[in-house]
C-alpha positions in Angstrom: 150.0 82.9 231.2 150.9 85.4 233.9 149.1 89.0 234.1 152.4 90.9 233.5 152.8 88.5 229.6 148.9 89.8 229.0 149.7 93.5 229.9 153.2 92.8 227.5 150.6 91.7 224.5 148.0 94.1 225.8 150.9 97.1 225.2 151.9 95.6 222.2 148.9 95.5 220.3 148.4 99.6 221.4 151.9 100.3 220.4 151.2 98.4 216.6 147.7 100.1 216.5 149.1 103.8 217.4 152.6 103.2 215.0 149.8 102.3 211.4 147.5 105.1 212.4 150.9 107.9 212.1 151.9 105.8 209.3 148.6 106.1 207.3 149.1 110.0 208.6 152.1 110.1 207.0 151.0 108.6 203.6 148.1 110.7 203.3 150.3 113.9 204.2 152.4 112.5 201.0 149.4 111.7 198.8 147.9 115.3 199.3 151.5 117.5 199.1 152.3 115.4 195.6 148.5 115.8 195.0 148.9 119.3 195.0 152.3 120.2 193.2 150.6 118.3 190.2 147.1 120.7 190.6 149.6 123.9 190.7 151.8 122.7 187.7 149.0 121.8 185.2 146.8 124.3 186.7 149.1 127.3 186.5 150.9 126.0 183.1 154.5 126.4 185.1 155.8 123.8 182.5 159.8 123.8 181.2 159.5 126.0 178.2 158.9 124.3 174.9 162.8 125.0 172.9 165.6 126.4 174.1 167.3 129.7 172.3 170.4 130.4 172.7 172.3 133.8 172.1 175.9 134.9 172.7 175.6 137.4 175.8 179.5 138.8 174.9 177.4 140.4 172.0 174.0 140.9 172.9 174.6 144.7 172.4 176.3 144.7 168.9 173.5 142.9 166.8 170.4 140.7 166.5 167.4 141.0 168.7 168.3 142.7 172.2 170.5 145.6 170.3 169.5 148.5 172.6 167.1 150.4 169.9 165.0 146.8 169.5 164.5 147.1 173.5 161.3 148.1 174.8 157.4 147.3 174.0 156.6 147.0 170.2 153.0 146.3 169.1 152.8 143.4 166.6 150.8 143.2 163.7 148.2 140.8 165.2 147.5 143.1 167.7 150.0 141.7 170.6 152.8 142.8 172.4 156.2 141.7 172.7 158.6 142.7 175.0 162.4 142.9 174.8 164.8 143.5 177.8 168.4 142.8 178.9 169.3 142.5 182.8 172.8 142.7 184.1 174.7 144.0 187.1 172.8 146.1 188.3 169.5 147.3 185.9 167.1 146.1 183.6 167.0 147.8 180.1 165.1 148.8 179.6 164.6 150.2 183.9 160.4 150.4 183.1 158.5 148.7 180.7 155.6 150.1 178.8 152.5 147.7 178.3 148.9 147.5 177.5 146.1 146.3 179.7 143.9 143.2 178.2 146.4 142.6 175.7 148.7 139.4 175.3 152.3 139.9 175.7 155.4 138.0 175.2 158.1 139.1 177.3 161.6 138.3 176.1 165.2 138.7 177.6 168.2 137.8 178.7 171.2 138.1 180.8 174.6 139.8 179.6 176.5 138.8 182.6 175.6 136.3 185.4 172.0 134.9 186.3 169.5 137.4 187.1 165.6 136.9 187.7 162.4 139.0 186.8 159.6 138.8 189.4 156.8 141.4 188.5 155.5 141.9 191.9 151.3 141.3 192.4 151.3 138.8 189.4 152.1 135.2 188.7 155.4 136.4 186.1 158.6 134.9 187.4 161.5 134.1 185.1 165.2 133.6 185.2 167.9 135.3 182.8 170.5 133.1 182.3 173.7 133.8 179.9 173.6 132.3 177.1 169.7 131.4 176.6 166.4 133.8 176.3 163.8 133.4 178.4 160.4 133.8 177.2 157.5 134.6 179.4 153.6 135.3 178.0 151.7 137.6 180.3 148.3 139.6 180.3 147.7 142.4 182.6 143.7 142.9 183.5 144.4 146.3 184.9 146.3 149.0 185.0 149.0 150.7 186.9 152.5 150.0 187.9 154.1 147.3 189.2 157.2 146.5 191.2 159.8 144.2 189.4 163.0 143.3 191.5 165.7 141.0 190.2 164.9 138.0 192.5 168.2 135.9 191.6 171.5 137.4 193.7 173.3 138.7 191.4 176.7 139.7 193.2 176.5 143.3 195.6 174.3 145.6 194.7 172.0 143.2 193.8 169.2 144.9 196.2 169.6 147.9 194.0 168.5 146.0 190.9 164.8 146.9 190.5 162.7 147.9 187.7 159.0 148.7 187.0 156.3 147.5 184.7 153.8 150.3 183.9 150.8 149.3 182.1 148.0 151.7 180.4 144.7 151.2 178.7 145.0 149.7 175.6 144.1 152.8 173.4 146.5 154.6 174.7 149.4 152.9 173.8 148.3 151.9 170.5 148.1 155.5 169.9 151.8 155.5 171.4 152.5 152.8 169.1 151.7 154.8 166.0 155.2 156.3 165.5 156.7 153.3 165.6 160.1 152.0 167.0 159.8 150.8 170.8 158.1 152.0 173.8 159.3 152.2 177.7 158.3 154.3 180.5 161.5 155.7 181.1 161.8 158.8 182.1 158.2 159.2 182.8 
């Protein structure tokens, strides 16, 4: 065996030795990224939702749940919130939403036109509005104040335009709010 076929194997052998070690790099860099989008899903309960509604968006404004006096906040029996709100080209109705702090809320809407998305800036809300369906979001504010909430699907031109706000107030005050009835928003305020 000459010195140059023991330098070949010698080369060899380092080339096979450095090729597993980025390969076991690789797998590990794998394990851990699928590792944690599994921790974030279950941990932050970003699962499909559990049923599918559908609603006609060529009549979402002539009857049934988003006709525009049923938009707004409403306080529920049980003590909860829901929500209602439409979003199309180029607002959200209604443009700021009332809610209270420490309080669960169910936030429903929809789109009348083409796909839209509610991102309430500072928290971990993020929904789409899609024609056609309702999207149902449950949310909980621990403090108050107001928040930022841009459409964060592009929704044609004017779509940087399309913002709206979340305002949310201690829970005694709006159940005081609440007493007259029919549905709250910040609007104008």
């Amino acid at each position: 065996m000459s010195a140059q076929d023991t330098h070949g194997s010698a080369s060899a052998e380092v080339a096979a030795r450095v090729e597993r070690r980025w390969a076991t790099i690789a797998v590990i860099i794998i394990v851990v990224m699928a590792g944690l989008a599994a921790f974030a899903g279950i941990h932050r309960a970003t699962m499909p939702q559990p049923r599918v509604e559908t609603i006609d968006p060529s009549r979402i404004h002539l009857s049934g749940e988003f006709v525009e006096s049923n938009l707004g906040s409403v306080l529920e029996a049980s003590g909860a919130v829901t929500v209602r709100a439409i979003g199309q080209q180029y607002s959200f109705t209604p443009a700021c939403i009332l809610v209270p702090a420490d309080t669960p809320i169910t936030l429903r809407a929809t789109s009348a036109d083409v796909v839209h998305g509610i991102l309430i800036q500072g928290t971990n809300v993020n929904t789409m509005l899609v024609p056609g369906y309702i999207s149902e979001q449950l949310m909980r504010f621990t403090r108050t104040g107001d928040y930022l909430m841009p459409c964060q699907e592009f929704c044609s031109f004017g779509h940087e335009g399309m913002w709206g706000k979340v305002k949310v107030i201690d829970k005694t005050e709006f159940a005081n709010r609440a007493k007259g009835g029919g549905r709250l928003s910040c609007v104008g305020q």
